[in-house]
C-alpha positions in Angstrom: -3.3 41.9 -33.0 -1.3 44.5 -34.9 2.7 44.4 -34.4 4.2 46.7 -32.3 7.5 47.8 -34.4 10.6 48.5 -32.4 14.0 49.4 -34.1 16.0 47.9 -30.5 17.4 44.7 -31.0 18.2 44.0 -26.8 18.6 45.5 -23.6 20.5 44.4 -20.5 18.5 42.6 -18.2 19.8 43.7 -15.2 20.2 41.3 -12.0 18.0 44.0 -10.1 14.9 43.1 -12.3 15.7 39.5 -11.6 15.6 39.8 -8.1 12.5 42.0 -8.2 11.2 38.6 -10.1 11.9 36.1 -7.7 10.3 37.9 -4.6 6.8 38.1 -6.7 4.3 35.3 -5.6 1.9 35.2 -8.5 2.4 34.1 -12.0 0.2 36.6 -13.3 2.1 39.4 -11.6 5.1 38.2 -12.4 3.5 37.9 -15.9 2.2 41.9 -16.0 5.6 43.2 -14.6 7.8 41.4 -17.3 5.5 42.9 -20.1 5.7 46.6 -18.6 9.5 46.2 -18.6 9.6 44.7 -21.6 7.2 47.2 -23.3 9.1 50.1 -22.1 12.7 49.2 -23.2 11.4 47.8 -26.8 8.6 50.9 -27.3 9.3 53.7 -24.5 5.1 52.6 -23.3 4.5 53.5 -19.7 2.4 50.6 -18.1 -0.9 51.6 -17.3 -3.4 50.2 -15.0 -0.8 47.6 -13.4 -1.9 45.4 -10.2 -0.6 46.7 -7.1 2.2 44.0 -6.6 3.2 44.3 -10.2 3.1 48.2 -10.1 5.4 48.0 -6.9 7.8 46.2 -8.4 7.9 47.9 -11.7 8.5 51.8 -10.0 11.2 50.1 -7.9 12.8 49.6 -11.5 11.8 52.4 -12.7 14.9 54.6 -13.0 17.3 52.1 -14.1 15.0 51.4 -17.2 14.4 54.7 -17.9 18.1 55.4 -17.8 18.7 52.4 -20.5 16.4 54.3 -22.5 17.9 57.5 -22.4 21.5 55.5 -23.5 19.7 54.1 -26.2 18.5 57.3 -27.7 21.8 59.3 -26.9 24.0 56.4 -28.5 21.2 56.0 -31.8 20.0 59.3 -31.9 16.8 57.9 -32.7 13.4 56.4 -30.6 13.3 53.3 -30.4 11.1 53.4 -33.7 13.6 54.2 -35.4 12.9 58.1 -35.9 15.5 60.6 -35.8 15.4 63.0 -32.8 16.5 66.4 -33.3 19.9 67.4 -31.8 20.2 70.6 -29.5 22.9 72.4 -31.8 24.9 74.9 -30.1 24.7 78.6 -30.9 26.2 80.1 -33.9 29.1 81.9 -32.9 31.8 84.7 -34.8 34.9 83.4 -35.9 36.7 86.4 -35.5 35.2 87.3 -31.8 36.9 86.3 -28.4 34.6 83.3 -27.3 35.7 85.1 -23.9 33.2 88.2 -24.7 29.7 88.7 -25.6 28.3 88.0 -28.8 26.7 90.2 -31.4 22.9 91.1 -30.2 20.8 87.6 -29.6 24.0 85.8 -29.3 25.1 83.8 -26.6 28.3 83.8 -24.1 30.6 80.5 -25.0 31.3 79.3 -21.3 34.6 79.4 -19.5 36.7 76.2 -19.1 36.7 76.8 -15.6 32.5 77.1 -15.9 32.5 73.5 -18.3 34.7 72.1 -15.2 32.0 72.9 -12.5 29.4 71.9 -14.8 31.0 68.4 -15.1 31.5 68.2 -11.6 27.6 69.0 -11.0 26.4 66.1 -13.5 28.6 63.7 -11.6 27.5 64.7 -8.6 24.0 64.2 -9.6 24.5 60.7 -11.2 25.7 59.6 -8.1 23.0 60.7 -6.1 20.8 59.4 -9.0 23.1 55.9 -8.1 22.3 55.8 -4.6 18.6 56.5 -4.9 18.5 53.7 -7.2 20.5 51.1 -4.9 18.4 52.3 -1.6 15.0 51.8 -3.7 15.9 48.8 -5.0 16.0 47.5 -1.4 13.2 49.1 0.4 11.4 51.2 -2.7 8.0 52.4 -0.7 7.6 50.8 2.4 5.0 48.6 4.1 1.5 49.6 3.3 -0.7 48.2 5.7 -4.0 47.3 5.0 -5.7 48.6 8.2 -4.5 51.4 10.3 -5.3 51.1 14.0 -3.3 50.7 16.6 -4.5 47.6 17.3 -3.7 45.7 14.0 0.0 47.3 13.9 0.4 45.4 17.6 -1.4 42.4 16.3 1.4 42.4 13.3 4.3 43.0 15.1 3.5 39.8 17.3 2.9 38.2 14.1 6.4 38.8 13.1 7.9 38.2 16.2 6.3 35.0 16.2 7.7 33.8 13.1 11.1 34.6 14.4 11.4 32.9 17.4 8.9 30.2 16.6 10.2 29.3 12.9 13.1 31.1 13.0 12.2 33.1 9.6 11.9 36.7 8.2 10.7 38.7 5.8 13.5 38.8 3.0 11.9 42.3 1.7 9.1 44.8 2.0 7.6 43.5 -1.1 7.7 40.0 0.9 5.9 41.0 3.7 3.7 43.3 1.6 2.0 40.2 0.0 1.5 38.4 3.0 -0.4 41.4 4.4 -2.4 41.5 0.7 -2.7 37.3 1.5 -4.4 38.5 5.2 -6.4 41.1 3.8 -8.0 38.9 1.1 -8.5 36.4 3.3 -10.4 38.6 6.0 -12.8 40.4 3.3 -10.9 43.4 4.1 -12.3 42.9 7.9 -9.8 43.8 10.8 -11.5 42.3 13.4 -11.5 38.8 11.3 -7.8 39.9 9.9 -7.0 40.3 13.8 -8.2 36.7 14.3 -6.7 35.1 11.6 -3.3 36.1 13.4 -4.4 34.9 16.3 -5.8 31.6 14.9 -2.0 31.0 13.5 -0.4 32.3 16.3 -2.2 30.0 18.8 -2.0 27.0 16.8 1.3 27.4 15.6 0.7 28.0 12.1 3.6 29.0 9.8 0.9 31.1 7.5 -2.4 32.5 7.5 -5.5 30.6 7.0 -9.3 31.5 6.3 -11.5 31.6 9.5 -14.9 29.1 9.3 -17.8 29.6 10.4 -19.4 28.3 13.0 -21.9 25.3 12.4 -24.9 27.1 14.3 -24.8 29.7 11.3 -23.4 32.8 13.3 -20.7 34.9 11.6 -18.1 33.5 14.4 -17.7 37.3 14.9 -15.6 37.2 18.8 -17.2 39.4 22.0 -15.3 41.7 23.5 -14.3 39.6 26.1 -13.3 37.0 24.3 -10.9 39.2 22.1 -9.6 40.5 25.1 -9.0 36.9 26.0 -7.5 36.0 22.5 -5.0 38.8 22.7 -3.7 38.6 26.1 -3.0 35.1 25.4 -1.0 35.9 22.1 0.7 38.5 23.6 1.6 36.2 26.6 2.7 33.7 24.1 5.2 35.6 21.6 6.8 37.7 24.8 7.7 34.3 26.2 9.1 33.5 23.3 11.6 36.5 23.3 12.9 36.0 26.5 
């Protein structure tokens, strides 16, 4: 495997990333989003083709890193290969004119203090928007995808979660937390809502703390419930976590 050369020597791991890191279940996405960090600050690659969860939590980081970056290059005046970058030199301008006044033809107008002042005042204004974008998507950086869309399976989830709060007295630290139990629910179901809708229910009713596969039944039928018996099933989950709230 040929060495990827880098001229950067570190970068500041910031306690962001780390906490990003310890809400990830799996090794191997932990794993992926630690190289596309990595990769970036030492080489400037953008990840490509990253699983979901490891994608997730790698655009949640996004702007800090690219920020660290952009220090890097300013401070070095180089990429991080090592290669000099070409400065934006300012326009050539007559000693003997009033910087005040226009310039000869082509030329360019040499701004006002007062215009440098507002200019400032812009760029800080913008870092701190930049600053609070950063902080809000650091907590919450796209929302809950849910892996079905009815009606039905956004009631059958908010019972879920109501369950777990007055039955085990737990919740969801973060989105990405709750995101992978839904990707745990939808790998368990095959991508099925109406077995994704009785997996809750199974763990509901039996007082489960997490979701578990469905089994077949021994006759060889698909275990697939009637209408009347999902009816049933709900009414008695419903039943169960509104008594728990009250």
């Amino acid at each position: 495997m040929a060495k990827k050369l880098t001229k950067r020597k570190a970068f500041n791991f910031l306690r962001s990333y780390f906490d990003v890191l310890n809400e990830i279940e799996s090794d191997s996405d932990k794993l992926n989003y630690l190289l596309a960090v990595i990769n970036k600050q030492f080489l400037d690659e953008d990840p490509k083709d990253l699983p979901f969860i490891a994608n997730l939590c790698y655009e949640s980081q996004r702007h800090a890193i690219e920020t660290s970056i952009k220090g890097y290059k300013y401070q070095t005046k180089t990429d991080l290969q090592g290669n000099k970058l070409n400065p934006i030199e300012p326009a050539k301008q007559d000693p003997m004119q009033d910087p005040m006044q226009g310039g000869r033809q082509g030329g360019m107008q040499a701004p006002s203090q007062q215009e440098k002042e507002k200019e400032k005042e812009k760029d800080k204004v913008q870092e701190e928007e930049k600053e609070k974008s950063t902080k809000k998507s650091e907590k919450d950086f796209l929302g809950v995808t849910y892996p079905f869309e009815s009606e039905n399976f956004l009631k059958f989830w908010k019972a879920w979660k109501e369950y777990k709060k007055t039955e085990h007295k737990f919740n969801y630290k973060s989105v990405l937390s709750e995101q992978a139990a839904l990707k745990k629910l939808c790998e368990l179901s095959s991508g099925k809502e109406d077995i994704a809708l009785k997996i809750i229910g199974n763990s509901i009713s039996n007082g489960w703390q997490g979701f578990f596969a469905v089994e077949k039944k021994q006759n060889g039928s698909s275990g697939k419930m009637t209408t009347e018996e999902r009816q049933a099933a709900n009414r008695r989950i419903f039943q169960k976590v509104m008594e728990g709230t009250k």
